[in-house]
N, C-alpha and C positions, 0 to 999 in steps of 0.2 A: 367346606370340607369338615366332617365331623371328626370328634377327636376315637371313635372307633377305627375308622378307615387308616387313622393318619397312623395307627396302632398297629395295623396290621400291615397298611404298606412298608412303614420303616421297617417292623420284621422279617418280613419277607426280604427284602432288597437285602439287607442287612446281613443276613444267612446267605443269601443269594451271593452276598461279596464272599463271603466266607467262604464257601462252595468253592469258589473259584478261585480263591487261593491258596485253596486243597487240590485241587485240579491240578493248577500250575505248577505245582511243587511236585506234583506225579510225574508231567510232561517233559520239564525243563530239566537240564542235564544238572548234574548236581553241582559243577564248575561255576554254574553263571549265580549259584546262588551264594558264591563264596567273597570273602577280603572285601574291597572297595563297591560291589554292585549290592550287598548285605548291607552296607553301612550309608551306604546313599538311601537305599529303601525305606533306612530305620528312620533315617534324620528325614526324610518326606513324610514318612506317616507321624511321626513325631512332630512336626508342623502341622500337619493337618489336622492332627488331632487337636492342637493346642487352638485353631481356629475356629473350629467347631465348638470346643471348649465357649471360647469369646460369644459365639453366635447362638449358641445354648442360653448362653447367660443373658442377653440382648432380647432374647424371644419370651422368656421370662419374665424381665422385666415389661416390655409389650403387653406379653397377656395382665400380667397383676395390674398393670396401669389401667388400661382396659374394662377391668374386672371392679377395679374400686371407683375410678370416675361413674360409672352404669351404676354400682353401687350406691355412692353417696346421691346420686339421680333420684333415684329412687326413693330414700331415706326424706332427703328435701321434699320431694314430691308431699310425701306421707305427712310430713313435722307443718308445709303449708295447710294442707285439707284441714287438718285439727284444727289449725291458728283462725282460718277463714270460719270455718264450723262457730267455733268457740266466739267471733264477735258480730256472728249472727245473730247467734242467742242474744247477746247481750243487746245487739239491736232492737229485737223485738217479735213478737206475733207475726207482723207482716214480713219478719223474714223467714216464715217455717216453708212457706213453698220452695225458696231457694233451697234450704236445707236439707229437703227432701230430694230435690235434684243432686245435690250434691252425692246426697247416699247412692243412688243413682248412676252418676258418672263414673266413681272411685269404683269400684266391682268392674265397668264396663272398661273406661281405658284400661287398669289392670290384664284384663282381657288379653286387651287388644297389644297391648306391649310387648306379651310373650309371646303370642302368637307372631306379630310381625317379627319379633327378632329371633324365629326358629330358623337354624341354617338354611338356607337355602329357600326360605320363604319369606325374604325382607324384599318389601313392597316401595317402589319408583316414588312414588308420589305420596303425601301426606295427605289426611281430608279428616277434617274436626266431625266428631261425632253429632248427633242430631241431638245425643240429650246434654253433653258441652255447648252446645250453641244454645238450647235451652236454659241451663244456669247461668251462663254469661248474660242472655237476656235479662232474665230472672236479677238478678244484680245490679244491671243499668236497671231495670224498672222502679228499684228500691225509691220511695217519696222518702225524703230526709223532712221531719217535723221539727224538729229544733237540731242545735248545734252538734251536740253529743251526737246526732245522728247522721248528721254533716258531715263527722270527722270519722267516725266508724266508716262510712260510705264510702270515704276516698281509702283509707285504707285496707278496706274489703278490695275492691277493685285493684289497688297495686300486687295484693298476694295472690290475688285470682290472676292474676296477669304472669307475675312470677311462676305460678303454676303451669301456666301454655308454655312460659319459655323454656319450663324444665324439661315438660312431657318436648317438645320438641328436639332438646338437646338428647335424651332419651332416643329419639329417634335419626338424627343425624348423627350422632357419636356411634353409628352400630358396624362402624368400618371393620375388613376386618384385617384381629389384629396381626395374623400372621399370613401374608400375603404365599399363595400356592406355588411359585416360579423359587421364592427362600426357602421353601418347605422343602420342596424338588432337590434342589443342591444340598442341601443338609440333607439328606439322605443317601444322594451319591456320595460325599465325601466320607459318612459313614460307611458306607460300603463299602469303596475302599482300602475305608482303614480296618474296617475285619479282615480284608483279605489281604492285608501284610501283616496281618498278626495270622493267619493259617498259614501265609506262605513260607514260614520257617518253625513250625510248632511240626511234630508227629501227632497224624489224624485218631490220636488214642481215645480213649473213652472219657478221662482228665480232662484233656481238650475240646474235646467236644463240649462234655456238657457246660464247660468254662466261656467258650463260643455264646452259646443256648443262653447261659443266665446272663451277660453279659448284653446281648442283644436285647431280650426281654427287658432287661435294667433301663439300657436306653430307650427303647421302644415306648416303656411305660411312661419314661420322663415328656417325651414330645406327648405322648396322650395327654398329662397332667396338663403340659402347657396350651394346647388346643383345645382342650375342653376348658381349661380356664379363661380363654380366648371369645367365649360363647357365655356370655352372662347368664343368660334370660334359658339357654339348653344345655342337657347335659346330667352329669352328676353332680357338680359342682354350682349348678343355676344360686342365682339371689333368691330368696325365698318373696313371699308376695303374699306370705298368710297376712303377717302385720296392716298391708294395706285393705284385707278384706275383713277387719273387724276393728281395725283403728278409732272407727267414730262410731258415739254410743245412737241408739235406737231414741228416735225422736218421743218423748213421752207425751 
């Protein structure tokens, strides 16, 4: 579900309650809207609201969580590449082939990150790139000549390792985070509650546009949270320039 859609259906529905508890107020005799059947209505919507309220705040938190785990993913991703980079060098000559793979990789999964994690185009199955399988190679092949080279080796190999486990948490963390069935009910119950706040308002021009900005208010807020929802899409995406200039040009 994009956070446009989720924009316009809550508006719509939204109005749509409103609508109809403009309707009602037309149809029903003015009796039934009086004393005890007025004051039950208020305290229902009044509840409702205050649980939507909760369930607002709930969804919220979901997306930001969402939003900064993917985030700090990413970040790690980035802070490893350098870290690996940085004791290749130090390795030596024979690790510029790696190195170059490396340049290689970072641009391509990048890629492939956001691509897979666009709505509605996140892919069943996982499958390591041919130039990943190439620098993983390229790494085990490293010949260690003496100690210092020994102890770089192994710890090349634990951050390139830490790298796969990231990129893959990257890709199983892309659940999403406001499931379509809570979306659904959060929308009725807004609707709803517009239409016991038109069911005793006059349909004036006040009103109305009080209705109108009010719904947009909330409408814009579930956008905020569904696009925040969507890491890698959207307005709000993590950016991914950093990982495409992170590591300097091999001299």
């Amino acid at each position: 579900m994009s956070s446009t859609f989720a924009f316009l259906a809550s508006l719509v529905f939204i109005l749509i309650g409103a609508a109809a508890g403009m309707v009602l107020k037309r149809s029903l005799p003015e009796n039934l809207l009086e004393g005890g059947s007025k004051e039950a209505i208020r305290l229902g919507a009044g509840f409702l609201a205050t649980t939507a309220a909760l369930v607002i705040g709930l969804m919220i938190a979901s997306a930001k969580n969402t939003f900064d785990t993917q985030s700090t993913n990413i970040r790690q991703l980035g802070t490893n590449a350098v870290l690996v980079d940085q004791m290749l060098t130090k390795y030596g000559p024979e690790a510029a082939p790696a190195r170059t793979l490396l340049r290689e990789a970072i641009p391509t999964a990048t890629a492939r990150i956001w691509q897979e994690n666009i709505a509605g185009k996140i892919g069943s199955t996982f499958v390591v790139s041919g130039t990943g399988e190439r620098f993983y190679d390229a790494i085990e092949g490293l010949k260690s000549g003496n100690a210092e080279q020994t102890s770089l080796k192994s710890r090349i190999i634990q951050i390139t390792t830490d790298m796969g486990r990231t990129r893959l948490l990257v890709f199983t963390q892309n659940d999403n985070a406001i499931p379509v069935p809570f979306f659904i009910v959060l929308v009725f119950w807004l609707a709803v509650i517009f239409a016991s706040f038109s069911l005793f308002a006059e349909p004036g021009p006040i009103v109305i546009a009080s209705i109108l900005a009010f719904a947009l208010s909330v409408s814009s807020a579930l956008f905020l949270i569904v696009d925040l929802s969507h890491p890698f899409d959207g307005f709000m995406q993590i950016s991914n320039h950093h990982l495409q200039v992170l590591l300097p040009k091999i001299e």
